[in-house]
SELOTI-896974 format. One line per field, with one value per residue (C-alpha): x, z negated, y negated; residue in one letter. Coordinates in Angstrom, 2 decimals. Layout:
u: c(X | ...) .
w: c(Z | ...) .
v: c(Y | ...) .
r: c(A | ...) .
This chain:
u: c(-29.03 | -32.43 | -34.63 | -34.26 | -30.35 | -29.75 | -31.94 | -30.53 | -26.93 | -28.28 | -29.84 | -28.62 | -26.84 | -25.18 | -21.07 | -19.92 | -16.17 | -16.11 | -19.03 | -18.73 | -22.34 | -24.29 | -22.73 | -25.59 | -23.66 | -21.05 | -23.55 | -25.77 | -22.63 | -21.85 | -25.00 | -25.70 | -22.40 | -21.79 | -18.81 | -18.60 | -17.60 | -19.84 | -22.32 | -21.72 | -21.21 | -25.00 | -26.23 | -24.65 | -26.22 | -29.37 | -29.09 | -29.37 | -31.62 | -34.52 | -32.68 | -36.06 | -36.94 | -32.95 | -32.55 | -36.01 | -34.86 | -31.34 | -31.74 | -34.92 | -31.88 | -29.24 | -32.15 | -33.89 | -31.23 | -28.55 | -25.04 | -21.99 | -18.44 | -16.14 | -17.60 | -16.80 | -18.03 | -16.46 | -18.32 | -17.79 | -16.25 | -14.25 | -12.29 | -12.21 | -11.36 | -8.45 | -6.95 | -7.09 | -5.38 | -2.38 | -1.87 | -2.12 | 0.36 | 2.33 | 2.18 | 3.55 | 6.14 | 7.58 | 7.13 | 9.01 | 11.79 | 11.91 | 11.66 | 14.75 | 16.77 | 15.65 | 16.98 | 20.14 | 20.52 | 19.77 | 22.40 | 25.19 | 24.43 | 24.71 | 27.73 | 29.23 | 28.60 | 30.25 | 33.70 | 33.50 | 32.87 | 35.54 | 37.93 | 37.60 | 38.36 | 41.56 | 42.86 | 42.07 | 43.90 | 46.66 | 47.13 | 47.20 | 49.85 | 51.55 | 51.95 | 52.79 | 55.51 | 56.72 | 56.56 | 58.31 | 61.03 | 61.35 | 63.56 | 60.82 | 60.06 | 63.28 | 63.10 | 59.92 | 61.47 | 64.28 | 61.76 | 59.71 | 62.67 | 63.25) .
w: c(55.19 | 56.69 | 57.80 | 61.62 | 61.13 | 59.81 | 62.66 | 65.23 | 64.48 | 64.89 | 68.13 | 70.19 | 73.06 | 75.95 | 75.55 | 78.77 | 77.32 | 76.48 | 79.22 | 80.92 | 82.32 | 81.56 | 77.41 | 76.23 | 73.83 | 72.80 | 72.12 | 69.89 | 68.07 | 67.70 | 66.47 | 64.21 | 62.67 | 64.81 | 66.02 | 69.84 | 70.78 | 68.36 | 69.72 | 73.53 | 72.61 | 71.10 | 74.37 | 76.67 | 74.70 | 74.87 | 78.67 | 78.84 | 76.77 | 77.57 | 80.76 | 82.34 | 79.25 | 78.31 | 81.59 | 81.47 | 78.52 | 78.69 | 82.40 | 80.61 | 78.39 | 81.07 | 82.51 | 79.86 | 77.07 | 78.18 | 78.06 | 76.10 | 77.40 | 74.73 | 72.34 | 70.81 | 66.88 | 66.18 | 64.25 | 60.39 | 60.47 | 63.43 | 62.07 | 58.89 | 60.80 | 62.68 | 59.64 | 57.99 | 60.70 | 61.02 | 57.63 | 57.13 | 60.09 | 58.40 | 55.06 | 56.63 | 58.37 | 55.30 | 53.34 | 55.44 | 55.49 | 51.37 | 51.99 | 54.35 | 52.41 | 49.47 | 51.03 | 51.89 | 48.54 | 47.17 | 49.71 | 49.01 | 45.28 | 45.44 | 47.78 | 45.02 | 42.37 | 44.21 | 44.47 | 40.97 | 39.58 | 42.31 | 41.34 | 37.77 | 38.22 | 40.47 | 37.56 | 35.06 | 37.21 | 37.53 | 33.90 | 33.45 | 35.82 | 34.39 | 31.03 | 31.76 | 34.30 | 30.76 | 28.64 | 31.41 | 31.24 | 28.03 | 25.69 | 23.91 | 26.72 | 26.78 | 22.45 | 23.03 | 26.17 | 24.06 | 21.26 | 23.35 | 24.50 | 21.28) .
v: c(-16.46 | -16.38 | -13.42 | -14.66 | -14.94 | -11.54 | -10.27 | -12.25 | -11.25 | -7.41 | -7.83 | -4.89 | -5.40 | -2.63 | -2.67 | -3.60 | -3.56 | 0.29 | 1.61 | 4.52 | 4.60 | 1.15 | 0.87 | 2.32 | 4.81 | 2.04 | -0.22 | 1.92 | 2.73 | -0.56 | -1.78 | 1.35 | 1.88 | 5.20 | 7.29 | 6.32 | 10.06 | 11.98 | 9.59 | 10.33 | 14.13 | 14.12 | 12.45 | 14.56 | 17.50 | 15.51 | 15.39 | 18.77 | 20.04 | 17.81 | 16.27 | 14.08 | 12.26 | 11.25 | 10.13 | 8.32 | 6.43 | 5.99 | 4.04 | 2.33 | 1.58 | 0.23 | -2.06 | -3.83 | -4.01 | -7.04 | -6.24 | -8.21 | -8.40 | -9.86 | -9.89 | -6.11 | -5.77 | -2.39 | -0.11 | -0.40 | 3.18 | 2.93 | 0.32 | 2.47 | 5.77 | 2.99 | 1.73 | 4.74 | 7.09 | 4.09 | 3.54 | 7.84 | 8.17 | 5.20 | 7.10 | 10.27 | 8.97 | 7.50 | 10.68 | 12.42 | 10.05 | 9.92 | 13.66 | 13.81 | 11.32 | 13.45 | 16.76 | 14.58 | 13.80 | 17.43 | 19.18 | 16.05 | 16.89 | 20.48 | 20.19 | 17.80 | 20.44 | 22.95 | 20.98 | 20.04 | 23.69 | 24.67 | 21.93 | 22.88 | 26.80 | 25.34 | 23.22 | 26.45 | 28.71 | 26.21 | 25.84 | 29.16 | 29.48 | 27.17 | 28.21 | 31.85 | 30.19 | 28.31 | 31.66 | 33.70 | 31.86 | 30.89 | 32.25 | 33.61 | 35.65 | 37.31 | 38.41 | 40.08 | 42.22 | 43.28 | 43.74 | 45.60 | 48.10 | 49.26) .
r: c(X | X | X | X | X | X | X | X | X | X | X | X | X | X | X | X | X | X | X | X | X | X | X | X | X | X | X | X | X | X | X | X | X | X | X | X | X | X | X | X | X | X | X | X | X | X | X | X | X | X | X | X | X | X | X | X | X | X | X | X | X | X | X | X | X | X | X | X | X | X | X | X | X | X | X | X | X | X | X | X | X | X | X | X | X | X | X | X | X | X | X | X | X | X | X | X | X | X | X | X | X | X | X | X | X | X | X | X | X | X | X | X | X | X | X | X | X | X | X | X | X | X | X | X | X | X | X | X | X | X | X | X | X | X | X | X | X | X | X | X | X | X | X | X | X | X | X | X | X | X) .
């Protein structure tokens, strides 16, 4: 790549896709690699703190720099700050579903611990039951009355 090609394919050029007033603030983003908002933010400031000269040179700006329709090249971090925010937003989203299905998961667990402990003190109690049902009347029962009346 040539000298002439790499300066030719950074030839600055007004954003007529994403103007508000002429493109000059897209298109210096564009060119330089700048956030478009932080970018109009600084030239509204600039506006009015030394309001002739910005205005001087931003309509200096709209008239001798040539617009480009179609031909948007998004700013290196745009695209970065794009990407990143959908694939963040993508990343939370499933987060919070492995964090719902693992809540699910947790409660169904506990609740399934629960039964179990409670179906195992039901089956103690009904042993229990059962045997002293057996001893009661059992024969054995009756000697140790008698035995007991003495």
């Amino acid at each position: 790549m040539t000298t002439y090609e790499t300066f030719a394919s950074r030839r600055f050029y007004r954003s007529a896709d994403r103007a508000i007033l002429g493109g000059v603030c897209a298109g210096v983003a564009d060119s330089f690699g700048f956030n478009l908002r932080v970018l109009r933010v600084l030239v509204l400031i600039a506006f009015f703190v030394a309001m002739p000269m910005t205005i001087i040179v931003y309509l200096a700006i709209v008239f001798l720099v040539p617009a480009r329709t179609g031909l948007r090249h998004p700013s290196v971090y745009e695209d970065w700050v794009a990407s990143a925010s959908r694939s963040s937003r993508k990343q939370r989203r499933a987060e919070r579903k492995r964090a719902r299905r693992h809540a699910k998961q947790e409660s169904s667990n506990v609740e399934a611990e629960a039964a179990l402990r409670l179906r195992r003190k039901c089956q103690s109690l009904e042993q229990r039951l059962a045997s002293l049902e057996k001893y009661i009347t059992s024969s054995r029962y009756q000697l140790d009355d008698e035995f007991r009346r003495l």
